[in-house]
C-alpha positions as CSV (number, residue, x, y, z in Angstrom):
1,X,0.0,0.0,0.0
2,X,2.8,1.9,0.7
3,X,4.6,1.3,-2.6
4,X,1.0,2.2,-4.2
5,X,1.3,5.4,-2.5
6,X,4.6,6.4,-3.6
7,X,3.9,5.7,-6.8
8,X,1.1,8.2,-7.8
9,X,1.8,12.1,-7.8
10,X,1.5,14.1,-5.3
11,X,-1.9,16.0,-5.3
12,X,-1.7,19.5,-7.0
13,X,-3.1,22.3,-5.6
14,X,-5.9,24.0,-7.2
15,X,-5.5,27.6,-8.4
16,X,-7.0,29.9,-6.1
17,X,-8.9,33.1,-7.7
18,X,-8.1,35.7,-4.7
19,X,-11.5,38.2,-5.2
20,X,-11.4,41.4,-3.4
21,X,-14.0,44.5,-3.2
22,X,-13.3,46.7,-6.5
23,X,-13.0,49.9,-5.4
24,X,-15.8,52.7,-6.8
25,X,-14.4,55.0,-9.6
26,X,-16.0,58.7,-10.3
27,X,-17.4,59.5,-12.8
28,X,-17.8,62.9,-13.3
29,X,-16.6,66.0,-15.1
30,X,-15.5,69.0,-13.9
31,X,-17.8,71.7,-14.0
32,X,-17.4,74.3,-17.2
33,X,-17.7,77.6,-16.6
34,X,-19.7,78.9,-19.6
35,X,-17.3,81.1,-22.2
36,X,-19.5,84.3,-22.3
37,X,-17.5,87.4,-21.1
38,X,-20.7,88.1,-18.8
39,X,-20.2,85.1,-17.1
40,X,-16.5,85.3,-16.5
41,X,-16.9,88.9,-14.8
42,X,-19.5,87.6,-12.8
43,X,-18.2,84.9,-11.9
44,X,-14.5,87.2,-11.2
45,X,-16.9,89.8,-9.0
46,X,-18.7,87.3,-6.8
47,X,-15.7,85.9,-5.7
48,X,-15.1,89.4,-4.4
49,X,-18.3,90.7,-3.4
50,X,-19.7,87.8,-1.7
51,X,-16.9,87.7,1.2
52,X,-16.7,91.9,1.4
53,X,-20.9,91.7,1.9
54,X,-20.2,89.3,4.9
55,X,-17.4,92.3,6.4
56,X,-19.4,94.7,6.3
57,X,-22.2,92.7,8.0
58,X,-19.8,91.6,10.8
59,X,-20.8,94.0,13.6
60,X,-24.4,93.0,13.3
61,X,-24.0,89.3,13.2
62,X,-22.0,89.5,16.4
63,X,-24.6,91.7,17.9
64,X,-27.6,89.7,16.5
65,X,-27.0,86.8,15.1
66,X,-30.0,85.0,13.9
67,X,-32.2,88.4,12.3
68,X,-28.8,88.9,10.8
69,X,-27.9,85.4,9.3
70,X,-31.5,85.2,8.1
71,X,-31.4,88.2,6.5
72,X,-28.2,87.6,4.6
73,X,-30.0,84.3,3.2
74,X,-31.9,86.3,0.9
75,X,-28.8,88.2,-0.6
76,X,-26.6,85.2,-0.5
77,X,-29.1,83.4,-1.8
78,X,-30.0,85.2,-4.8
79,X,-25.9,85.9,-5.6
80,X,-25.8,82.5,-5.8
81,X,-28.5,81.8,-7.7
82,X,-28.0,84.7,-10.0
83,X,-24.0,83.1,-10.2
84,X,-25.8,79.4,-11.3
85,X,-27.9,81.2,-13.8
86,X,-25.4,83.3,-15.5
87,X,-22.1,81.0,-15.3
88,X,-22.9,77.1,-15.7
89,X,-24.6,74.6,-17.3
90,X,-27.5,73.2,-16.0
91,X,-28.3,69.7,-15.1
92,X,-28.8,67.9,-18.6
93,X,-27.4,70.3,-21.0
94,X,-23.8,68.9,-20.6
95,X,-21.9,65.9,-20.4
96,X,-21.3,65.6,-17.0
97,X,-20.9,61.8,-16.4
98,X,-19.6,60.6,-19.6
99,X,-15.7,61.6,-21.8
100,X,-17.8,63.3,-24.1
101,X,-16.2,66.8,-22.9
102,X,-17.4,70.1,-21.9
103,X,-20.0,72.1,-24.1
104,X,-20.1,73.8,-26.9
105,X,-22.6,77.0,-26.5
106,X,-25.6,76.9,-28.4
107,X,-26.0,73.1,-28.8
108,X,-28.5,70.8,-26.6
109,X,-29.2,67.2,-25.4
110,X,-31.7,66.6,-27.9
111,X,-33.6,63.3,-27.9
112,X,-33.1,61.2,-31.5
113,X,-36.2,59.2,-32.8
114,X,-34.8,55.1,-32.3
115,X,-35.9,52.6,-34.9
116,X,-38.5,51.1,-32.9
117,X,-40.3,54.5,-33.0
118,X,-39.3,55.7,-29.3
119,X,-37.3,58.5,-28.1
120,X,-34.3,58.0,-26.5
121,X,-31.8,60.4,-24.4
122,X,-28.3,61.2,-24.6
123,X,-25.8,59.8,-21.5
124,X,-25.8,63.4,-20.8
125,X,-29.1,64.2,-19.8
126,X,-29.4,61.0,-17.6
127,X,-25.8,61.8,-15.8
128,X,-26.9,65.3,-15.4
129,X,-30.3,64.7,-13.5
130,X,-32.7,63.6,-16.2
131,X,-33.5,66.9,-17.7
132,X,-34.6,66.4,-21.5
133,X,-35.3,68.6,-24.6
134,X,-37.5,66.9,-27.8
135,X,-36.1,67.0,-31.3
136,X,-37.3,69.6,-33.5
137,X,-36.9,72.0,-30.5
138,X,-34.9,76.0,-30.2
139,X,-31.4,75.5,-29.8
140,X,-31.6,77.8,-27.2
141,X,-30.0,75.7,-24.4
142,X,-28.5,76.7,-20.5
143,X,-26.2,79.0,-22.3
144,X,-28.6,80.7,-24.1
145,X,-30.6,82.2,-22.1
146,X,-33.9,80.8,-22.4
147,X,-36.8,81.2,-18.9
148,X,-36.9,77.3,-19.0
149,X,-33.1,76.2,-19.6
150,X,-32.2,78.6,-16.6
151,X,-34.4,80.4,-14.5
152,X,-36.8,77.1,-13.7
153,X,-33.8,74.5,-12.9
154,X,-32.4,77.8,-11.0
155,X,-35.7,78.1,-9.1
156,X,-35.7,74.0,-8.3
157,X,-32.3,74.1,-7.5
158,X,-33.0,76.7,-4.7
159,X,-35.7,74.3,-3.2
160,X,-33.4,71.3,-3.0
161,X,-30.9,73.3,-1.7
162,X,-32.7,75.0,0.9
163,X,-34.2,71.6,1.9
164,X,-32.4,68.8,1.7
165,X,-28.3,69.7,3.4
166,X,-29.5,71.6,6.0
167,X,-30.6,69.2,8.2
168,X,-27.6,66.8,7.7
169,X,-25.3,69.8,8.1
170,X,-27.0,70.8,10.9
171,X,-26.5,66.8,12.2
172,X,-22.5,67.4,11.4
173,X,-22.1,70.4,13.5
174,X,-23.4,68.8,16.3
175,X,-21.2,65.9,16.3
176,X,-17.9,68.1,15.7
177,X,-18.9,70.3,18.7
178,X,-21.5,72.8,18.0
179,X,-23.5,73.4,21.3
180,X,-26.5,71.7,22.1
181,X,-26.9,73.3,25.4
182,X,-28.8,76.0,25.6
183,X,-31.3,74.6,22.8
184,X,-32.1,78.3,22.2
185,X,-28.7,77.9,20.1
186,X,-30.3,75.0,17.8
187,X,-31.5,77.2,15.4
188,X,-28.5,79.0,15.0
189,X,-26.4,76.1,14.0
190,X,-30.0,75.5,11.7
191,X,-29.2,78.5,9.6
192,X,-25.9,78.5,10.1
193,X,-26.3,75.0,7.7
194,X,-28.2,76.9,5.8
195,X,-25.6,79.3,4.9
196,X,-23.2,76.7,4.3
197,X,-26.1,75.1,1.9
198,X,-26.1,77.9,-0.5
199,X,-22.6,78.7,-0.9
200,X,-21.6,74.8,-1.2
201,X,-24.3,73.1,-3.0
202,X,-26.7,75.0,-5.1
203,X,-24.4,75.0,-7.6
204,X,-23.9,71.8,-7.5
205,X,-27.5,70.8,-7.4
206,X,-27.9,73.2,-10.2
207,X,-25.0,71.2,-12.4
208,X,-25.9,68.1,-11.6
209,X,-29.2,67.9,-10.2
210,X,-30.3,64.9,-8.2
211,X,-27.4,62.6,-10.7
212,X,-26.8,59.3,-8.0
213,X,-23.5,58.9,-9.6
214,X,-22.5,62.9,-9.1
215,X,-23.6,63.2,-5.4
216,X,-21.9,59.6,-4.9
217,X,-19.2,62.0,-5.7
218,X,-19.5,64.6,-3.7
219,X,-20.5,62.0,-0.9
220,X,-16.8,60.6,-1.5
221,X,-15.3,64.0,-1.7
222,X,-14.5,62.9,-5.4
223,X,-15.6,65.6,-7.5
224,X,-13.0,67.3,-9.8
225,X,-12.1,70.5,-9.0
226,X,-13.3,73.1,-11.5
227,X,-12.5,76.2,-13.6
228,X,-16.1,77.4,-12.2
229,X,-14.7,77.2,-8.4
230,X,-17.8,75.0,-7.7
231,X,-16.5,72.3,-5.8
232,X,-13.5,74.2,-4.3
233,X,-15.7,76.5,-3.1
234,X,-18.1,73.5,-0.9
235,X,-14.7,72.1,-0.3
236,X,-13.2,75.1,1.1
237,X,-16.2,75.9,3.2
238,X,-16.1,73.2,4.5
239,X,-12.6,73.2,6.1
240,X,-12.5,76.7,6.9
241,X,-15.5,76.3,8.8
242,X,-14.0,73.6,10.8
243,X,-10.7,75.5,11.5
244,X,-13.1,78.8,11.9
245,X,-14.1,76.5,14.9
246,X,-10.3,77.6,16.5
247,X,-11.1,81.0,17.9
248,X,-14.1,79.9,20.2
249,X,-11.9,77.8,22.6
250,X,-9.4,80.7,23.0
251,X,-10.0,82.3,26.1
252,X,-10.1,86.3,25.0
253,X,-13.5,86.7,26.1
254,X,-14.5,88.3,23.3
255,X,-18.1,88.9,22.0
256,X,-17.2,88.0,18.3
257,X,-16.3,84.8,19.5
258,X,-19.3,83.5,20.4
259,X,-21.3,80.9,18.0
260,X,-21.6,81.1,15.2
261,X,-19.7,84.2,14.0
262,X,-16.0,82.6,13.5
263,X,-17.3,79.7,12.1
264,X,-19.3,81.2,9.4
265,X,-16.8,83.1,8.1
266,X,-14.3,80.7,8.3
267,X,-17.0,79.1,5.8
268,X,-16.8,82.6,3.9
269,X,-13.5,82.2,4.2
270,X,-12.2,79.1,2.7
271,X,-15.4,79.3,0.3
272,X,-13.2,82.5,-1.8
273,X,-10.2,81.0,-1.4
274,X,-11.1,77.9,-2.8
275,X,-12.7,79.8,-5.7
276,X,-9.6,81.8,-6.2
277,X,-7.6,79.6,-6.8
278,X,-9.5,77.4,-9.0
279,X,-11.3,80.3,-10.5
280,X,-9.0,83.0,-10.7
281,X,-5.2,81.1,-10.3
282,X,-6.5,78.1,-12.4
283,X,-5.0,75.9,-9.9
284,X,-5.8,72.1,-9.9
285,X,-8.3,71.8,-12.1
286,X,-9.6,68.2,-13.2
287,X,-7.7,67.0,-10.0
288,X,-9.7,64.7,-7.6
289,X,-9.1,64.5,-3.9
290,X,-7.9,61.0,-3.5
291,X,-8.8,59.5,0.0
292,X,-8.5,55.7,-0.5
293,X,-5.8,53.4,-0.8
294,X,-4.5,51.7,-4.3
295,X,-7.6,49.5,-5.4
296,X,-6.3,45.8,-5.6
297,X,-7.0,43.2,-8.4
298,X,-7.8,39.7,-9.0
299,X,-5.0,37.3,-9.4
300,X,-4.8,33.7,-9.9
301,X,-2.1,32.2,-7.0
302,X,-0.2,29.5,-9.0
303,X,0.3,26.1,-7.7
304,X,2.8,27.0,-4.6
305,X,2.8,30.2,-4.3
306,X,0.9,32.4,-1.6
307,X,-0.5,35.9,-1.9
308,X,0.7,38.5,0.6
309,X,-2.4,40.8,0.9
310,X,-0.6,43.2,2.9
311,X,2.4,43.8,0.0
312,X,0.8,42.7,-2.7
313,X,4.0,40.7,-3.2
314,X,4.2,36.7,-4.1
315,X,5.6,34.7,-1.3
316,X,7.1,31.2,-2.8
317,X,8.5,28.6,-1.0
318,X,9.7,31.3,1.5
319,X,10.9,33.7,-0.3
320,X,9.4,37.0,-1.0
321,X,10.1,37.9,-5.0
């Protein structure tokens, strides 16, 4: 039996197929700022004004916060709204998911009649948030000028904007230190998201509408960085209202420190430098913020050999290679 044994070969090993989780990869395009020369001065002189109108209100938002922050929603507001209008594309009238490029003025995401007789839409309008335009229409598009292709998605935009961050905003504030005692101070950090809504997000909202693939993106911190200064802007908001955070711990006893004053212009703050120097400097554009490690891929393990997960090395008979 022995003999017997000795005899047949020793059993192979089978090849082992080591799977691992594929890492997600964006998708989207950075956001074109549209070639009119009203749009590039606009764009150039909001970047300006929008951070001098929150200096000059200063003194009144340390002495009365709230009347003051909510009044300052309805000029920040329509700035932003006017910048969205006049300066990009809206959601469906450029490729924003797709290597099809930016736009060309004056052209649309038409729908083509298919041979079965249906209509069908462009990658564009789908990535873009599902906004459509039937054949035989205007060329008049979100660069033209048109009530529909700028003022209505402008309008819609406003009401996603104004709705739907605020709250989870509101939820991150909390959690990084905002004060929940007094709850007389809740709806201060409330509008104080709010704030931080309009100058981050409309634009995006506006660009890419309600897109899954885009706000995976911005979920992921993965949108590219702009010549518009749209997602510098949310990004640079963001951090400078966490290091705005800084001056409230520092015992001066001062009454600008109290909440929410440095923190929102810390938001103001980083919001124009980010735009500056995307906008302005041209700095970084198409560039993604990269916060995950090298995606790993498939590979067969030959007979013998053992994969080191951790190196991504091949271990064989002891020896690393």
């Amino acid at each position: 039996m022995s003999s017997l044994t000795q005899t047949l070969p020793p059993p192979q090993p089978q090849p082992q197929a080591m799977s691992s989780s594929r890492l997600l990869t964006p998708t989207t395009l950075p956001i074109p700022l549209l070639s009119s020369q009203l749009a590039k001065r606009y764009s150039y002189a909001q970047t300006v004004l929008v951070p001098v109108y929150y200096y000059l209100r200063a003194s009144a938002l340390v002495a009365d916060p709230i009347p003051t922050m909510l009044t300052d929603l309805l000029v920040i507001g329509l700035a932003q709204a006017v910048f969205c209008a006049v300066c990009l594309p809206s959601a469906g009238y450029w490729v924003s998911g797709t290597t099809g490029g930016k736009i060309v003025e004056g052209t649309a995401t038409a729908t083509k009649p298919s041979k079965s007789g249906n209509r069908s839409v462009s990658g564009a309008a789908g990535a873009g948030g599902g906004l459509r335009k039937k054949a035989g229409s205007s060329k008049t598009d979100a660069a033209s000028g048109s009530f529909n292709s700028r003022v209505m998605p402008t309008f819609f935009s406003l009401v996603l904007t104004l709705f739907l961050p605020p709250i989870p905003l509101a939820v991150m504030a909390l959690v990084l230190g905002a004060p929940l005692y007094p709850t007389s101070s809740l709806p201060t950090t409330l509008v104080l998201a709010v704030h931080v809504s309009l100058l981050g997000f409309l634009p995006i909202f506006y660009t890419h509408g309600v897109s899954s693939p885009a706000w995976r993106d911005v979920a992921a911190a993965w949108l590219p960085f702009d010549e518009a200064g749209v997602w510098a802007g949310t990004v640079g908001g963001m951090v400078g209202g966490w290091i705005g955070a800084v001056p409230m711990a520092l015992d001066w006893d001062r009454e600008w420190q109290k909440w929410p004053c440095t923190v929102l212009w810390g938001v103001v703050a980083g919001w124009a430098v980010g735009r500056v120097l995307t906008s302005v400097l041209r700095l970084g554009i198409g560039r993604r913020i990269n916060l995950s490690e090298h995606e790993e891929r498939d590979e067969v393990i030959p007979a013998g050999g053992v994969a080191a997960a951790t190196t991504g090395k091949m271990v064989t008979d002891g020896k690393i290679d």
